[in-house]
C-alpha positions, 0 to 999 in steps of 0.5 A: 637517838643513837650517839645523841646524849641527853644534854644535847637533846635537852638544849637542841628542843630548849631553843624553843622555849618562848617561841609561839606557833604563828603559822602551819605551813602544810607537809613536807615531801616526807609527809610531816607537818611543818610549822613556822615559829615566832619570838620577839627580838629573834628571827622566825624558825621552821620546825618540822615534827616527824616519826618513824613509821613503825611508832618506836620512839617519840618522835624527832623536832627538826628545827630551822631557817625561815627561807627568805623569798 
């Protein structure tokens, strides 16, 4: 990940630490799972995991905001 250091991506995935799978929500419009986390005492995240398409690298967690309905 280019203009990404090792540090940010280290402390970008350690916000998941403890946060357990509760639910698969299906695919995304781009076609990657996506599952929504849960930890006590802390809102539910989404994290979506994606890879390129030519298998070059391990891959990307994209982490966020549970929508509210």
């Amino acid at each position: 990940m280019e203009g990404v250091s090792i540090m940010d991506i280290d402390n970008y995935y350690k916000q998941l630490e403890g946060f357990k799978i509760k639910s698969y929500l299906g695919e995304s419009k781009d076609g990657f799972p996506q599952f929504q986390l849960t930890k006590p005492r802390y809102k539910d995240v989404k994290v979506e995991v994606s890879a390129d398409e030519e298998g070059n690298y391990g891959g990307v967690l994209f982490l966020s905001e549970m929508e509210t309905v």
